[in-house]
Short mmCIF file of the C-alpha atoms (twelve columns), coordinates in Angstrom:
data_MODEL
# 
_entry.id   MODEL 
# 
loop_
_atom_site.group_PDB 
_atom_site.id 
_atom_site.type_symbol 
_atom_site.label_atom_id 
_atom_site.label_alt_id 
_atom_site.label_comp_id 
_atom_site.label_asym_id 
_atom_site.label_seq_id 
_atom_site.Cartn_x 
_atom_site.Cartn_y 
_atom_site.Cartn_z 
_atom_site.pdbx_PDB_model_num 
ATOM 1   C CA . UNK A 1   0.000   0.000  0.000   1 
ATOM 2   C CA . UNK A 2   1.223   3.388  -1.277  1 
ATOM 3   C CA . UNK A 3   1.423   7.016  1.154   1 
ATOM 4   C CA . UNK A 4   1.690   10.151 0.145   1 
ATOM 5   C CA . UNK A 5   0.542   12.928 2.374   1 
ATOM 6   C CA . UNK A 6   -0.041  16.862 1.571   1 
ATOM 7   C CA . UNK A 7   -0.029  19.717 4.581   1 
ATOM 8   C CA . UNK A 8   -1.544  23.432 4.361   1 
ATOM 9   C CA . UNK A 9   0.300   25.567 6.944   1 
ATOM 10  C CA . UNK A 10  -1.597  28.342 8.490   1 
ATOM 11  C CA . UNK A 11  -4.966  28.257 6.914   1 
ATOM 12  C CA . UNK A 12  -6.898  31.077 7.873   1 
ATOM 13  C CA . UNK A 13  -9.737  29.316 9.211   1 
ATOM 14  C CA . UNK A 14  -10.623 27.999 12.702  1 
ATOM 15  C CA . UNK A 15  -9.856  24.796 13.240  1 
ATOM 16  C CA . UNK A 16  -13.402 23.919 14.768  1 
ATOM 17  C CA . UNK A 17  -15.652 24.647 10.939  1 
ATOM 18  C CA . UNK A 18  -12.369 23.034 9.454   1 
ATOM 19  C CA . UNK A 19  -12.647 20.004 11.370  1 
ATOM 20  C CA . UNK A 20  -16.756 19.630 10.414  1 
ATOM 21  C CA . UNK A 21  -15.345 19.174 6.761   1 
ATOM 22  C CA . UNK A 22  -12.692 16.515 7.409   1 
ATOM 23  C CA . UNK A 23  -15.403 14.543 9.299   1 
ATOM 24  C CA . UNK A 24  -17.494 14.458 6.450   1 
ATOM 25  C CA . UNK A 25  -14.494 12.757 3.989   1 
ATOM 26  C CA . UNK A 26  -12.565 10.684 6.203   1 
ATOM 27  C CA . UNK A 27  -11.951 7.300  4.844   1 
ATOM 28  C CA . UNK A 28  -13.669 8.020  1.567   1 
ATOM 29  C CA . UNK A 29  -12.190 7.460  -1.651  1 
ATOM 30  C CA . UNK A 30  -10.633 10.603 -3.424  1 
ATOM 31  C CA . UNK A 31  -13.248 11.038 -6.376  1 
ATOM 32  C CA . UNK A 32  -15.801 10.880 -3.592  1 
ATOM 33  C CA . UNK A 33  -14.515 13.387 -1.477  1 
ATOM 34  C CA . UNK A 34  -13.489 15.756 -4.138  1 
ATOM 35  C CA . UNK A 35  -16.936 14.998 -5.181  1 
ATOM 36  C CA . UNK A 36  -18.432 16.459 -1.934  1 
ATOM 37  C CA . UNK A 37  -15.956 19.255 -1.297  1 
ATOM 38  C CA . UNK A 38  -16.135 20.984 -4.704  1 
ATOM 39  C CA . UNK A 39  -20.136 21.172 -3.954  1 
ATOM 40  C CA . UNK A 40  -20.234 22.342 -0.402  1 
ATOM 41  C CA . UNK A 41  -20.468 25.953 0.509   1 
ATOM 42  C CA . UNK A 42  -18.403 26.116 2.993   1 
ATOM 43  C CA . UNK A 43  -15.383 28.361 3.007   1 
ATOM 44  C CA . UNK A 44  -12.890 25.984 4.176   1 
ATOM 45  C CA . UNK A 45  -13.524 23.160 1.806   1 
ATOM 46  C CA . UNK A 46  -11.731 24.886 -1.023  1 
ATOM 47  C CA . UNK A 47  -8.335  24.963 0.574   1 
ATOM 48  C CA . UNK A 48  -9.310  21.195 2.067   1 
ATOM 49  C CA . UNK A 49  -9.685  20.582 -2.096  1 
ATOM 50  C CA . UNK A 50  -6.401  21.785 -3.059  1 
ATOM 51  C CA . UNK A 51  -4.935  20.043 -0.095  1 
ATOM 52  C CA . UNK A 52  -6.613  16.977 -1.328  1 
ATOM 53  C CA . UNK A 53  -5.657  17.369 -4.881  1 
ATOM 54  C CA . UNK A 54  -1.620  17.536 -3.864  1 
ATOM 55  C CA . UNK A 55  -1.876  14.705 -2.033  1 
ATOM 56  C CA . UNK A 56  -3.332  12.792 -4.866  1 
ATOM 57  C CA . UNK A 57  -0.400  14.521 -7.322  1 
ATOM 58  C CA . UNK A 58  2.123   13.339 -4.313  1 
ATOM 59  C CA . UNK A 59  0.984   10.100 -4.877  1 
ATOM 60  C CA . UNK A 60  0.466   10.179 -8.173  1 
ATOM 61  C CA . UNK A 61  4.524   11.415 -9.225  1 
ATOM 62  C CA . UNK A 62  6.461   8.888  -6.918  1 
ATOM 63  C CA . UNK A 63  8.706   6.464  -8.854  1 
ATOM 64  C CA . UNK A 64  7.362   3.434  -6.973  1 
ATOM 65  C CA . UNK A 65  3.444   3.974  -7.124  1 
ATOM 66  C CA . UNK A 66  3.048   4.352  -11.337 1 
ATOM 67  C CA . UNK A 67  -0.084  4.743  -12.491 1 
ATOM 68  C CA . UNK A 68  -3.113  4.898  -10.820 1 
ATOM 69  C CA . UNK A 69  -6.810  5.360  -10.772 1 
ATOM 70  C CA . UNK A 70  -8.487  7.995  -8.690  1 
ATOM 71  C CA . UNK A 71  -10.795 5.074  -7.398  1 
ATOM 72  C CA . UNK A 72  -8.628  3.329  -6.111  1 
ATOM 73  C CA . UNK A 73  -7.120  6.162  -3.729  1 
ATOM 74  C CA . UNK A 74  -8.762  6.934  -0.376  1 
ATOM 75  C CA . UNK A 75  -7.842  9.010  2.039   1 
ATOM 76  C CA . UNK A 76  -6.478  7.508  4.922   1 
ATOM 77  C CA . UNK A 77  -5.966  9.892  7.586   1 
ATOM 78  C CA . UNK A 78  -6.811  14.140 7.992   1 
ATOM 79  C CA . UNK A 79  -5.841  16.020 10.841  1 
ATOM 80  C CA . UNK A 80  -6.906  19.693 11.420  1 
ATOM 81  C CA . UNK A 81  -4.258  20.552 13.983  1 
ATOM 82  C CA . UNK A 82  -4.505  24.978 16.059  1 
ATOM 83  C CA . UNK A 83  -2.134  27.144 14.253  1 
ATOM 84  C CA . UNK A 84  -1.182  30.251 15.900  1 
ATOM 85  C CA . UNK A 85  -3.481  32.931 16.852  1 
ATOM 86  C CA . UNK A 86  -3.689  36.501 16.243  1 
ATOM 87  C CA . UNK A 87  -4.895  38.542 18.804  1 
ATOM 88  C CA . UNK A 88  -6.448  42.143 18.214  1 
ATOM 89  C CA . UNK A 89  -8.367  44.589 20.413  1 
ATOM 90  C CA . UNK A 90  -12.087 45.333 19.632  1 
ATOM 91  C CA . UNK A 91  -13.497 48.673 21.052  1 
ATOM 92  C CA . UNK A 92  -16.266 48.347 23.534  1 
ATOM 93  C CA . UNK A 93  -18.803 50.413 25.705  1 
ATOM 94  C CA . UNK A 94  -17.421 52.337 28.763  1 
ATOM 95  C CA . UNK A 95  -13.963 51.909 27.771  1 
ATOM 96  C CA . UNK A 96  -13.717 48.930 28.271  1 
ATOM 97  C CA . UNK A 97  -11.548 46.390 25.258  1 
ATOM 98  C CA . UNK A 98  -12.830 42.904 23.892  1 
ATOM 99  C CA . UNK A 99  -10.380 40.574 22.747  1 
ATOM 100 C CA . UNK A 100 -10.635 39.154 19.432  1 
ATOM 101 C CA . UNK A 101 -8.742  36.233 18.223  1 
ATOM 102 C CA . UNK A 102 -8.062  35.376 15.082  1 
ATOM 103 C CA . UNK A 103 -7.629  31.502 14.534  1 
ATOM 104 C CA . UNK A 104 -5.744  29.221 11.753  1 
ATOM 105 C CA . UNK A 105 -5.444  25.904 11.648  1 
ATOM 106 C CA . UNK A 106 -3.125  23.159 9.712   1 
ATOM 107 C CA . UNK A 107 -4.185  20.616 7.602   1 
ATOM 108 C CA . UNK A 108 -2.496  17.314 6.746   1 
ATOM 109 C CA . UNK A 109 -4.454  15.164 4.926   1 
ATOM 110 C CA . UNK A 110 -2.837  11.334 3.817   1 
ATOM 111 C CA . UNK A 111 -3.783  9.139  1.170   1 
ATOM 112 C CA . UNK A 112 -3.050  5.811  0.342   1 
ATOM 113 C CA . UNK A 113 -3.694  3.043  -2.476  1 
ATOM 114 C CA . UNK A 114 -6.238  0.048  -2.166  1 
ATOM 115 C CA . UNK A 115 -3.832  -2.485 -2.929  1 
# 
Protein backbone atom coordinates (compact mmCIF):
# COMPACT_ATOMS: atom_id res chain seq x y z
CA UNK A 1 0.00 0.00 0.00
CA UNK A 2 1.22 3.39 -1.28
CA UNK A 3 1.42 7.02 1.15
CA UNK A 4 1.69 10.15 0.15
CA UNK A 5 0.54 12.93 2.37
CA UNK A 6 -0.04 16.86 1.57
CA UNK A 7 -0.03 19.72 4.58
CA UNK A 8 -1.54 23.43 4.36
CA UNK A 9 0.30 25.57 6.94
CA UNK A 10 -1.60 28.34 8.49
CA UNK A 11 -4.97 28.26 6.91
CA UNK A 12 -6.90 31.08 7.87
CA UNK A 13 -9.74 29.32 9.21
CA UNK A 14 -10.62 28.00 12.70
CA UNK A 15 -9.86 24.80 13.24
CA UNK A 16 -13.40 23.92 14.77
CA UNK A 17 -15.65 24.65 10.94
CA UNK A 18 -12.37 23.03 9.45
CA UNK A 19 -12.65 20.00 11.37
CA UNK A 20 -16.76 19.63 10.41
CA UNK A 21 -15.34 19.17 6.76
CA UNK A 22 -12.69 16.51 7.41
CA UNK A 23 -15.40 14.54 9.30
CA UNK A 24 -17.49 14.46 6.45
CA UNK A 25 -14.49 12.76 3.99
CA UNK A 26 -12.57 10.68 6.20
CA UNK A 27 -11.95 7.30 4.84
CA UNK A 28 -13.67 8.02 1.57
CA UNK A 29 -12.19 7.46 -1.65
CA UNK A 30 -10.63 10.60 -3.42
CA UNK A 31 -13.25 11.04 -6.38
CA UNK A 32 -15.80 10.88 -3.59
CA UNK A 33 -14.52 13.39 -1.48
CA UNK A 34 -13.49 15.76 -4.14
CA UNK A 35 -16.94 15.00 -5.18
CA UNK A 36 -18.43 16.46 -1.93
CA UNK A 37 -15.96 19.26 -1.30
CA UNK A 38 -16.14 20.98 -4.70
CA UNK A 39 -20.14 21.17 -3.95
CA UNK A 40 -20.23 22.34 -0.40
CA UNK A 41 -20.47 25.95 0.51
CA UNK A 42 -18.40 26.12 2.99
CA UNK A 43 -15.38 28.36 3.01
CA UNK A 44 -12.89 25.98 4.18
CA UNK A 45 -13.52 23.16 1.81
CA UNK A 46 -11.73 24.89 -1.02
CA UNK A 47 -8.34 24.96 0.57
CA UNK A 48 -9.31 21.19 2.07
CA UNK A 49 -9.69 20.58 -2.10
CA UNK A 50 -6.40 21.79 -3.06
CA UNK A 51 -4.93 20.04 -0.10
CA UNK A 52 -6.61 16.98 -1.33
CA UNK A 53 -5.66 17.37 -4.88
CA UNK A 54 -1.62 17.54 -3.86
CA UNK A 55 -1.88 14.71 -2.03
CA UNK A 56 -3.33 12.79 -4.87
CA UNK A 57 -0.40 14.52 -7.32
CA UNK A 58 2.12 13.34 -4.31
CA UNK A 59 0.98 10.10 -4.88
CA UNK A 60 0.47 10.18 -8.17
CA UNK A 61 4.52 11.41 -9.22
CA UNK A 62 6.46 8.89 -6.92
CA UNK A 63 8.71 6.46 -8.85
CA UNK A 64 7.36 3.43 -6.97
CA UNK A 65 3.44 3.97 -7.12
CA UNK A 66 3.05 4.35 -11.34
CA UNK A 67 -0.08 4.74 -12.49
CA UNK A 68 -3.11 4.90 -10.82
CA UNK A 69 -6.81 5.36 -10.77
CA UNK A 70 -8.49 8.00 -8.69
CA UNK A 71 -10.80 5.07 -7.40
CA UNK A 72 -8.63 3.33 -6.11
CA UNK A 73 -7.12 6.16 -3.73
CA UNK A 74 -8.76 6.93 -0.38
CA UNK A 75 -7.84 9.01 2.04
CA UNK A 76 -6.48 7.51 4.92
CA UNK A 77 -5.97 9.89 7.59
CA UNK A 78 -6.81 14.14 7.99
CA UNK A 79 -5.84 16.02 10.84
CA UNK A 80 -6.91 19.69 11.42
CA UNK A 81 -4.26 20.55 13.98
CA UNK A 82 -4.50 24.98 16.06
CA UNK A 83 -2.13 27.14 14.25
CA UNK A 84 -1.18 30.25 15.90
CA UNK A 85 -3.48 32.93 16.85
CA UNK A 86 -3.69 36.50 16.24
CA UNK A 87 -4.89 38.54 18.80
CA UNK A 88 -6.45 42.14 18.21
CA UNK A 89 -8.37 44.59 20.41
CA UNK A 90 -12.09 45.33 19.63
CA UNK A 91 -13.50 48.67 21.05
CA UNK A 92 -16.27 48.35 23.53
CA UNK A 93 -18.80 50.41 25.71
CA UNK A 94 -17.42 52.34 28.76
CA UNK A 95 -13.96 51.91 27.77
CA UNK A 96 -13.72 48.93 28.27
CA UNK A 97 -11.55 46.39 25.26
CA UNK A 98 -12.83 42.90 23.89
CA UNK A 99 -10.38 40.57 22.75
CA UNK A 100 -10.64 39.15 19.43
CA UNK A 101 -8.74 36.23 18.22
CA UNK A 102 -8.06 35.38 15.08
CA UNK A 103 -7.63 31.50 14.53
CA UNK A 104 -5.74 29.22 11.75
CA UNK A 105 -5.44 25.90 11.65
CA UNK A 106 -3.12 23.16 9.71
CA UNK A 107 -4.19 20.62 7.60
CA UNK A 108 -2.50 17.31 6.75
CA UNK A 109 -4.45 15.16 4.93
CA UNK A 110 -2.84 11.33 3.82
CA UNK A 111 -3.78 9.14 1.17
CA UNK A 112 -3.05 5.81 0.34
CA UNK A 113 -3.69 3.04 -2.48
CA UNK A 114 -6.24 0.05 -2.17
CA UNK A 115 -3.83 -2.49 -2.93
Amino acid sequence: MAEAQAIGRFVPTSPRKARLMADLIRRQPVDKALNILHFSPNHVSRTIEKTLRSAVSNLANREDVGRVEPNQIFIKRILVDGGPMAKRIRPAPQGRAYRVRKRTHHLTIVVATND
